[in-house]
C-alpha positions in Angstrom: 37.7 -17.2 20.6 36.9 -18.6 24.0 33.2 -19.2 24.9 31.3 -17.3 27.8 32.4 -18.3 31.3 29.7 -22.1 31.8 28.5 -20.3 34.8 27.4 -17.1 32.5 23.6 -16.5 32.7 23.8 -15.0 28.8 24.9 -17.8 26.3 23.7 -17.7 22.7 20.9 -14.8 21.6 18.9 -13.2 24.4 15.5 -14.6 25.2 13.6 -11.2 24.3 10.1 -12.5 25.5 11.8 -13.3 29.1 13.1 -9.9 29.3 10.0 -8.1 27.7 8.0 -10.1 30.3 9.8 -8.8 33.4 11.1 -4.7 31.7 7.8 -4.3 29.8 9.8 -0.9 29.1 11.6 -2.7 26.4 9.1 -3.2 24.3 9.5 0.2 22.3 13.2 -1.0 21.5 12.9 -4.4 19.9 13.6 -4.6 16.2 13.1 -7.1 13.6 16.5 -9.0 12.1 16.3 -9.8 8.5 15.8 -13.3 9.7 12.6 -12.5 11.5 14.6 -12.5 14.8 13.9 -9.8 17.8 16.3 -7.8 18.6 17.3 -4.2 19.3 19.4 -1.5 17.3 22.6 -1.5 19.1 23.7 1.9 17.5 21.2 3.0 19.8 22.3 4.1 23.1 18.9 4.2 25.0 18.1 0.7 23.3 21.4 -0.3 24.4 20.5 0.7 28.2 17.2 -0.4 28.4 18.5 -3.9 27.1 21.0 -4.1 30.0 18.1 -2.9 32.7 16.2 -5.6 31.3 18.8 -8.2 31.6 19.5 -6.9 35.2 15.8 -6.8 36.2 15.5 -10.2 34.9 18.5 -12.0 36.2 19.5 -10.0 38.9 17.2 -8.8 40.7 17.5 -5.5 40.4 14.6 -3.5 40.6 15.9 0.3 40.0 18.7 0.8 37.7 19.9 4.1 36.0 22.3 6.4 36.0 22.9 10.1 34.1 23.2 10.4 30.3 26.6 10.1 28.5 28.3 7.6 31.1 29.1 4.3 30.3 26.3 1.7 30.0 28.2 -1.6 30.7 27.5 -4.9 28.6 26.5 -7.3 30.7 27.1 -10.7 29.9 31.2 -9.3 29.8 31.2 -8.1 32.8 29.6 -11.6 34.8 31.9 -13.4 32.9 34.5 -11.6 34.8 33.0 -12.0 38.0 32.6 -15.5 37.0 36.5 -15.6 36.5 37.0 -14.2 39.6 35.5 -16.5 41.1 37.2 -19.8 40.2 40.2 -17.6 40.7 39.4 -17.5 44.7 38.3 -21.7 44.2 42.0 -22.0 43.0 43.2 -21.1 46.6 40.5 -22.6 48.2 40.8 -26.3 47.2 38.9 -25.4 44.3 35.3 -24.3 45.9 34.5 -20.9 44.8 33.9 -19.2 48.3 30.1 -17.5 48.9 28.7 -15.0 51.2 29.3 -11.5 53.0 32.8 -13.2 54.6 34.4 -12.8 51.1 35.5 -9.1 50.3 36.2 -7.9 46.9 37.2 -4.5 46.0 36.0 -2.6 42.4 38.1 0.2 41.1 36.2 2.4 39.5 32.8 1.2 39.9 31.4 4.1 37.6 27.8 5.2 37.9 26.1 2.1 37.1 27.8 -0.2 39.6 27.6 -3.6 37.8 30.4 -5.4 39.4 29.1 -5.0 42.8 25.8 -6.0 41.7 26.5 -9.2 40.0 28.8 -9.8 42.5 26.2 -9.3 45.3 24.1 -11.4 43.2 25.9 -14.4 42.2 28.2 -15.1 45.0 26.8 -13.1 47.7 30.0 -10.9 48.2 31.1 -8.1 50.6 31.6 -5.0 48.2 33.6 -1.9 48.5 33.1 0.3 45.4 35.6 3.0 44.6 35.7 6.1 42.1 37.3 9.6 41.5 34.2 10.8 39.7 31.4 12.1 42.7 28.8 12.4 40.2 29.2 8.8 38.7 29.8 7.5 42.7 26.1 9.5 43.9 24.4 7.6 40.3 25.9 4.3 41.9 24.8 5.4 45.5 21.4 5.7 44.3 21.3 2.9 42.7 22.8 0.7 46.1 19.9 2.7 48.2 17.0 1.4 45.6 18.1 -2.3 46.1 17.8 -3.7 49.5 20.2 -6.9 48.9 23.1 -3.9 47.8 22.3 -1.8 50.8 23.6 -4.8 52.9 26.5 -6.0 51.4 27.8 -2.6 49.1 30.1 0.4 50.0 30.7 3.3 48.4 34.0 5.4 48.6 36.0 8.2 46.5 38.7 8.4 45.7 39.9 12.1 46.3 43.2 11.7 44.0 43.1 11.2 40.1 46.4 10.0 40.2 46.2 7.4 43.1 44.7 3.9 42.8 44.9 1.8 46.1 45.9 4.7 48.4 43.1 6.3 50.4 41.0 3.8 49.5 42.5 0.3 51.2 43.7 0.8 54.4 47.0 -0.6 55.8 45.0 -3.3 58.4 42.3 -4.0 55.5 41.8 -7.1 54.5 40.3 -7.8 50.5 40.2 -11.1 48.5 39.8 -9.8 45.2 40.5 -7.0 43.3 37.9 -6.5 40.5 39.6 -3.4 37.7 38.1 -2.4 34.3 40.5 0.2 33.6 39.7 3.4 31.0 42.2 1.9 28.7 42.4 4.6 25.6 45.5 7.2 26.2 43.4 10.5 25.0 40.5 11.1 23.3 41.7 11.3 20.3 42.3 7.3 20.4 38.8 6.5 21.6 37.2 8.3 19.1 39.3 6.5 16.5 38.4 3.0 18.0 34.8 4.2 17.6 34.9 5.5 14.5 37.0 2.0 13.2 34.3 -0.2 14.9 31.3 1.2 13.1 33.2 1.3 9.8 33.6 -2.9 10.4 30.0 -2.7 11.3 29.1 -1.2 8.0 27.6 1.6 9.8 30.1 3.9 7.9 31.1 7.6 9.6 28.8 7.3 12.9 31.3 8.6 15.8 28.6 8.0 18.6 29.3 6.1 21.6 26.0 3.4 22.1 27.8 2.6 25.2 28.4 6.2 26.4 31.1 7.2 28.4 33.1 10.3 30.1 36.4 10.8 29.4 37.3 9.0 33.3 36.2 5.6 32.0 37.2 5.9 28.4 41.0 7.3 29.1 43.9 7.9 31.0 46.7 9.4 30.3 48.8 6.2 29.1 46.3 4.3 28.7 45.8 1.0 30.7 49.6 0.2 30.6 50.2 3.6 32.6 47.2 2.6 34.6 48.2 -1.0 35.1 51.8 0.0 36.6 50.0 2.2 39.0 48.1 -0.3 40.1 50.9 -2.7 40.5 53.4 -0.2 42.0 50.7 0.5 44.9 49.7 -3.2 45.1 53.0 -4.3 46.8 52.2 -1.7 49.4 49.4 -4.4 50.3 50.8 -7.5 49.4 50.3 -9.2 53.1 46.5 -8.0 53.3 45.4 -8.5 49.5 44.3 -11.5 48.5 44.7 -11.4 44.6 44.6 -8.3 42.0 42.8 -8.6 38.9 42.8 -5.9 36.2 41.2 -6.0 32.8 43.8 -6.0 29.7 41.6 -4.9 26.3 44.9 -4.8 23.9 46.7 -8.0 23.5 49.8 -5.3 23.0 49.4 -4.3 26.4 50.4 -7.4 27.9 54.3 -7.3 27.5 54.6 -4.4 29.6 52.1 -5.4 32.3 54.0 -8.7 32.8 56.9 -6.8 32.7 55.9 -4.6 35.3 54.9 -7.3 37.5 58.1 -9.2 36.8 59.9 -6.1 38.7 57.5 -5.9 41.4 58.5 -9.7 42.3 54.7 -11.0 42.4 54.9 -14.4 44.3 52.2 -15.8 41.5 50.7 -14.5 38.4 48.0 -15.4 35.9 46.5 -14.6 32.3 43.2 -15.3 31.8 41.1 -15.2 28.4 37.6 -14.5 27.9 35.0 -14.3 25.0 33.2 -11.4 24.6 30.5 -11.0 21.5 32.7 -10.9 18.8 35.9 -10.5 20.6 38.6 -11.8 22.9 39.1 -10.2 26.3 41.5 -10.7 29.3 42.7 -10.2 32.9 46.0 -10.3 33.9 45.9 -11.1 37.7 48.5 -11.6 40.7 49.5 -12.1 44.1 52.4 -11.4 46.8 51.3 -14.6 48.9 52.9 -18.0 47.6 50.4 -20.5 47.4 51.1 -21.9 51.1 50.4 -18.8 52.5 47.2 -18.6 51.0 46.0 -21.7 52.5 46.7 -19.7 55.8 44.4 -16.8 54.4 41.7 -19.3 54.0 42.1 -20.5 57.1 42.0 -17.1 58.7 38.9 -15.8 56.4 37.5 -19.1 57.0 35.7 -19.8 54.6 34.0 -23.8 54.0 34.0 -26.4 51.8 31.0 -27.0 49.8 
């Protein structure tokens, strides 16, 4: 399994008495491993949350940070390590020095009601953000949550995305021009199949028939119909619609199954360049699939029209 991204903030167990220090609030959460260890019950979804405020608080500078019960709480360190892969993604078409600041514009699909790309994005690299959703009560939660943070205010837009079955369209326009794409698709088919992937992981946690979700979620982020293949050739179908005025396209694969009919689908579409990249997440292995319409000596003119600098 691959390690966490070098530029990850997170590697090995999280300093408790760092986080406690700065989110006093988490405090009433911490636990005691059977080594002696702090920690928190992750079966629990308001430990779970106040965890990831803490770890936002302390890293990130956020200083308000929630959103309405039952939607997803995202995990932290797994989504900077995308951002982080993102990242030395732009470096690769920029002589390999990861570009910084408001001039770089990355797009998230589905930002949800927490909006954690943006803000690690905003955070770490100092990125432009337009932040996209179909759900108007998870986009107001993220709205808030932009408004409460003065370095989101200036770099972080919010938009909706009026039509379910639409991805790119009313959301990019024709003349826009976006870097990166950042996607973490809902990639169960119904609901059926995401309560049988939670009921399977407890089982492997021991924590036999529990059904609850301790990351939350509506039925928007958890599935689609399809599931993220459907999803993915979406995507890719409205992507060549913007191949001369996106950068690159990312999009998070969870099953290795998937793959085969992503790359398949981007095989049809022509993509000029395409890339698989794998992650480490707790006990797993993640991945993005990721592409581009512009062969790699026209993306030396993007960088030249963006321009962005050397280090």
């Amino acid at each position: 399994m691959p390690p966490l991204h070098p530029r990850n903030r997170h590697p090995g167990r999280y300093d408790f008495a760092k986080l406690q220090a700065t989110s006093p609030a988490l405090a009433r959460w911490i636990v005691q491993t059977p080594r002696n260890e702090d920690s928190i019950d992750f079966a629990n979804p308001e430990a779970v949350k106040a965890l990831n405020r803490a770890l936002l608080q302390s890293y990130y500078g956020v200083k308000e940070w929630n959103f309405p019960e039952g939607y997803l709480c995202p995990g932290v360190p797994g989504r900077a390590d995308y951002i982080h892969h993102l990242a030395d993604l732009l470096a690769s078409s920029n002589n390999g020095v990861i570009p910084r600041g408001d001039g770089v514009h990355a797009l998230d699909i589905g930002t949800g009601a927490t909006c954690i790309y943006p803000i690690i994005a905003r955070n770490e690299y100092g990125w432009t953000l337009l932040a996209s959703d179909i759900d108007p009560v998870a986009l107001e939660s993220s709205k808030r949550i932009v408004d409460a943070n003065p370095a989101l205010r200036e770099g972080v837009t919010l938009k909706l995305q009026p039509d379910s079955r639409s991805v790119l369209k009313n959301v990019v326009d024709a003349g826009q021009s976006v870097d990166i794409v950042i996607c973490n698709p809902p990639f169960h088919a119904s609901k059926e199949e995401a309560q049988a992937g939670t009921e399977r992981k407890w089982r492997n946690l021991g924590k036999g028939s529990v059904t609850q979700l301790n990351f939350g979620g509506q039925a928007t982020e958890l599935w689609c119909p399809g599931g993220e293949v459907a999803f993915a050739r979406t995507l890719i179908k409205e992507s060549a619609s913007h191949s001369k005025n996106v950068l690159w396209f990312s999009m998070l694969i969870s099953k290795e199954a998937s793959l085969p009919p992503v790359i398949q689908a981007l095989e049809q579409a022509r993509v000029a360049i395409r890339k698989t990249v794998l992650m480490g997440q707790g006990q797993k292995t993640s991945r993005f699939i990721a592409w581009s319409f512009l062969p790699p000596a026209e993306h030396k003119h993007w960088i030249q029209k963006r321009g962005w600098k050397p280090a």
